[in-house]
N, C-alpha and C positions, 0 to 999 in steps of 0.2 A: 531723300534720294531713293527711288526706285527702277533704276533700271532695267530694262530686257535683255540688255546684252552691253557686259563689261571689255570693252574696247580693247581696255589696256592691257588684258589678260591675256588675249590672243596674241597683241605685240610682242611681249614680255615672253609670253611661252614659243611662240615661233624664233625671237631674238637669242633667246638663254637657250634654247637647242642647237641651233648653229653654231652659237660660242663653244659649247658643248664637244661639236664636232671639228672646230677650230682645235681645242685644245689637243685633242689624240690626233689629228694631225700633224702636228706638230710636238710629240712625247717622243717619235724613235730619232730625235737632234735635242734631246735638253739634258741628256747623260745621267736621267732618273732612272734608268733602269725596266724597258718596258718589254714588251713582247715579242718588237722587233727593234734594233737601235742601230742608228750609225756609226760608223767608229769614231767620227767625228761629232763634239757636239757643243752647245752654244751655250754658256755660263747666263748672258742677255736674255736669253728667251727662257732660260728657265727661270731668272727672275723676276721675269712677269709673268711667266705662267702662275707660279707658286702664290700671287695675288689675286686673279681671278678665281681662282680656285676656293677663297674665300667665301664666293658668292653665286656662282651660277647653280651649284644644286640648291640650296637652301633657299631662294628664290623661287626656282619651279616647286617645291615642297608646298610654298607659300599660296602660289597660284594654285596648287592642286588642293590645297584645302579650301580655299574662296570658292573654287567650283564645284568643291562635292556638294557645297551648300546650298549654290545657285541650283544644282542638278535636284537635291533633295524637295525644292522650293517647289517644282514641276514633276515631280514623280515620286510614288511612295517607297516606302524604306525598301520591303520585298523589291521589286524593278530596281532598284539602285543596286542593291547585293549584287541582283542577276547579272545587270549590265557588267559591274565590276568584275564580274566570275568570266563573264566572257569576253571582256574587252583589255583585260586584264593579266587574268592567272592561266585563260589558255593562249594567250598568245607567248607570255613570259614558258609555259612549258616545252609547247612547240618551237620557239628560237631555244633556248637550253639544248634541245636535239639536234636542232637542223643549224642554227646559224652560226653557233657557240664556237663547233667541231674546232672547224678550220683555222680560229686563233692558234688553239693550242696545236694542232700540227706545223705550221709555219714556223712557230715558237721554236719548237724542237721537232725538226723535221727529222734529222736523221734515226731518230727514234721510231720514224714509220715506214714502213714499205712505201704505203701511197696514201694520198685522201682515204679512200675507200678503208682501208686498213685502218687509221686514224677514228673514223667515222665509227666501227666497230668495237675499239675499243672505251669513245667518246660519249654516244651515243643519249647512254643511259647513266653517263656520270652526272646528270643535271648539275651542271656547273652553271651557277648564272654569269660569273666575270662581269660585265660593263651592264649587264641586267637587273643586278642588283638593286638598282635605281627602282624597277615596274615593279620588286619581291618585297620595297618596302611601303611603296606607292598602294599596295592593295593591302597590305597588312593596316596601313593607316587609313585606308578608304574604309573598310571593316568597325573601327573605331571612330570614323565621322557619323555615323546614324544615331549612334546614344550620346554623344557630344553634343551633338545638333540638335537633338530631344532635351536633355538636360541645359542646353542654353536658353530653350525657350518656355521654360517652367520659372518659378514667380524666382526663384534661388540664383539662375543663370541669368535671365535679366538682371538681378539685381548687383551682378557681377560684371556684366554689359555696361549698367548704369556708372560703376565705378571706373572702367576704363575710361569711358567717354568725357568725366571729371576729368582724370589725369591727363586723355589727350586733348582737353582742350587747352593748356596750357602749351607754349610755344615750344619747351624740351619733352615734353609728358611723353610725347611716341618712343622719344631714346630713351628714359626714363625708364620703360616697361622693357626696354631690353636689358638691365639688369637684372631683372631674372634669368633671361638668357640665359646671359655670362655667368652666373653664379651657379646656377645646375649644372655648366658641362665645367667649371674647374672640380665641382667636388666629385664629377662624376670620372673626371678625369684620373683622380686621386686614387683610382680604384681599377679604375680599366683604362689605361694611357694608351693603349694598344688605337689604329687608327685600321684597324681591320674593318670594311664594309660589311659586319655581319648581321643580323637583327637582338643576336646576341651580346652584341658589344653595345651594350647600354651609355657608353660614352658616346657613342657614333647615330648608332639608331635614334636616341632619346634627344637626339639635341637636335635631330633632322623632326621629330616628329612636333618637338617646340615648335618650329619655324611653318609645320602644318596646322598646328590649333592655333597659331595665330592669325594665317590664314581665313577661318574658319571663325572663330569673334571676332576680327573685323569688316568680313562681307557683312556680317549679321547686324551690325551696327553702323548704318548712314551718317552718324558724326564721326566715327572712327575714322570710316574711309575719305571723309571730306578734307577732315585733321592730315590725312597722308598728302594729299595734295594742296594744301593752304599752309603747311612747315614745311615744303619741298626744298625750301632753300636753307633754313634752319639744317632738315637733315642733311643738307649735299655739305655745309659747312661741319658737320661732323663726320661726314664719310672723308673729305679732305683731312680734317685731324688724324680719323683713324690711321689712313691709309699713308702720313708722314711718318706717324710714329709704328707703323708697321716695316717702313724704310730701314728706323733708324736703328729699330731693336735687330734689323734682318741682318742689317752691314754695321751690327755693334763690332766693336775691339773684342778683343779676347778678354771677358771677364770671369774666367774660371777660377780664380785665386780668390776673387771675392764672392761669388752666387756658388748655391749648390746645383746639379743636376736638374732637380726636383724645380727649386724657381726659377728658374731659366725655362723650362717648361711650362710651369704654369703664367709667368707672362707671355709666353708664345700664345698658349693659346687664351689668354687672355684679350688681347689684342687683337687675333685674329677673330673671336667671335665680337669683339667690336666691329671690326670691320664689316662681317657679317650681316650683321642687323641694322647697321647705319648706311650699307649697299642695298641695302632690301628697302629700306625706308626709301631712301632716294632714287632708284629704278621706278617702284610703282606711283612715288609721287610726282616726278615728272611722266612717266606713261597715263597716268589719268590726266594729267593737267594737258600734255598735247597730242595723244591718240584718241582719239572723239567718234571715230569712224573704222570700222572694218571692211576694207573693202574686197571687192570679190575675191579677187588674185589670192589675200593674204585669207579670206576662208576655205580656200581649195589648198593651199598651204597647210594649213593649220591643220588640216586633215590627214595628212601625208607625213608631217611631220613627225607622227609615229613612229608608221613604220620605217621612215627614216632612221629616226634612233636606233631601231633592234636592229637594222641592218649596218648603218654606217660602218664601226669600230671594228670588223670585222671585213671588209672591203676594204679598208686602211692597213691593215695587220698583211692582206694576200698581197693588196700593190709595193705597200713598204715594204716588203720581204727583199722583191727584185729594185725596188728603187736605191737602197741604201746601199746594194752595191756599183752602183753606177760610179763611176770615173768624174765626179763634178763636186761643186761646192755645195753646202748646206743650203742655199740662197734657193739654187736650182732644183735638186733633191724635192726639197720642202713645197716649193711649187707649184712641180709636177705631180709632186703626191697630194697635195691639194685640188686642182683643179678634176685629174682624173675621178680622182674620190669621189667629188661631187657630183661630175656628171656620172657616173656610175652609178652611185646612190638613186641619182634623180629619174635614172631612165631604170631600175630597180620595180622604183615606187610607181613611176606615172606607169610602168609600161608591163610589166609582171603582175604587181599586186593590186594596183587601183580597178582597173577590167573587171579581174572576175571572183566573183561570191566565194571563192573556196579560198581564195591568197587574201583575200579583202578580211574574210572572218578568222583566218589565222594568224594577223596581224593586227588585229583588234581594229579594224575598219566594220562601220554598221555595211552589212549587204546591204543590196539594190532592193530588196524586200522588205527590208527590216525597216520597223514602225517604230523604232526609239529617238525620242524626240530631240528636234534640233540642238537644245540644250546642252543637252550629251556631250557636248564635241567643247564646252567651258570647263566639264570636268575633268577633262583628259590633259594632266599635269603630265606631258611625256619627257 
């Protein structure tokens, strides 16, 4: 199987960006505790939030590693750095200044005179917040060029070869998510903390699993076939996981019998089942019926970016003034959805997409720029 261009990838990354964005639209009603919140809020929605949550970053990690690969396939290592340096770490520094601010004012407004005051004291706290995402994205893109060299020396094939054994057996793809799950409980054992930092090796290292997976299975045409010919294999283990994620969630009170400690590590036990057997079965059914990319969704795909750095942050300024409105959650959540979206979308199409100076600080190629179509499969936004 050699492909030009991975269909599913752009579904799956356009798809798991909007969930994305679904999600924080809907955080200031699930009475998690966010940056804005209602005073009312909804026990329901945040027990399904708390399930997705399982899966939509560690999936896009997944795609973003398939595509550093696909990018490296078409352009040498130098060029790839480059692209990353710019399509990447300036656009993640420039939103940290410009887009970041205004969460944390809204947050704690009374703590500021105005924006402008806020801004001055924000400015230069490079705070990534909901960034954090693109600060691990490039730290892992950095680490795809010798991965990707040492997969295809006689040692990393013959490491390829052995996956491709194991996946062709009908469990062999879950199978290999034992690993997984075994590096983030003992890594858990040590750093339980669920802090988004690059430092929290519990957190960073199990996101970057889900990126070199990514990464050996583009490289290997039976792997990715195996994902799509056990699609139903893995959807019947994503069902299992996602019961027994139910059952552990709405357990009894067993605090007489479990310590602190295992009661935690079946949490996240389970949940990085869930994990890996949501990842299995997302891209096995998206290769199996995404076959085509059509225009619509590559002009999408493109956007989608800057979508991301802008959204969460346009949800933080409308939800400010929506949750005190005089209505139900139903209504609230709604209108802060829909606004959101058209705001984001008229953001992207109509501010940033135009011109060369918002295009490049968004990690959009300028109207100039000769970086190849490619480019746009590596972009795990």
């Amino acid at each position: 199987m050699n492909k030009s261009r991975y269909s599913e990838l752009d579904w799956l990354r356009v798809l798991l960006i909007f969930a994305v964005f679904l999600h924080h639209v809907f955080m200031p009603f699930n009475g998690d505790g966010w940056h804005v919140m209602n005073r009312e809020s909804s026990k329901a929605l945040d027990d399904i939030m708390v399930y997705f949550e399982q899966v939509r970053l560690h999936t896009l990690f997944f795609i973003a590693g398939a595509g550093s690969v696909l990018l490296l396939n078409k352009v040498s290592a130098g060029t790839f750095l480059t692209t990353k340096l710019h399509r990447l770490l300036i656009p993640l520094i420039f939103a940290m200044m410009i887009v970041v601010p205004p969460q944390n004012y809204f947050e704690n407004i009374t703590e500021y005179h105005s924006l402008t005051d806020a801004y001055r004291s924000l400015m230069f706290a490079f705070n990534a917040n909901h960034l954090w995402f693109i600060e691990f994205l490039f730290v892992f893109m950095l680490l795809a060029v010798p991965v990707n060299l040492a997969l295809g020396a006689s040692s990393g094939r013959a490491l390829l070869s052995v996956l491709e054994r194991i996946t062709a057996h009908k469990h062999g793809l879950m199978l290999l998510g034992l690993v997984i799950i075994g590096v983030r409980l003992c890594l858990k054992t040590v750093m339980p903390s669920q802090d988004p930092s690059l430092f929290n090796l519990s957190v960073s290292l199990f996101f970057l699993l889900f990126f070199l997976a990514g990464v050996c299975f583009i490289k290997s045409p039976g792997i990715w076939l195996a994902l799509e010919h056990n699609r139903a294999t893995n959807f019947k283990w994503l069902l299992f996981s996602s019961v027994t994620f139910y059952v552990w969630y709405y357990r009894p009170d067993i605090n007489d019998y479990t310590s602190v400690e295992m009661r935690w590590h079946l949490w996240w036990l389970i949940s990085a089942l869930v994990s890996w057997s949501g990842l299995l079965t997302l891209v096995g059914y998206a290769s199996a019926w995404c076959k085509k990319t059509p225009n619509w969704l590559r002009r999408t795909n493109e956007l989608i970016y800057p979508f991301y750095i802008v959204h969460q942050t346009v949800i933080v300024a409308l939800a400010f003034y929506i949750v005190q409105w005089d209505a139900g959650i139903a209504v609230k959540s709604l209108s802060l959805l829909f606004s959101s979206l058209i705001i984001c979308t008229a953001i992207c199409y109509f501010v940033i997409r135009p011109f060369n100076l918002t295009r490049y600080l968004f990690g959009l190629k300028t109207t100039q720029s000769k970086v190849p179509e490619s480019a746009r499969l590596s972009e795990e936004k």
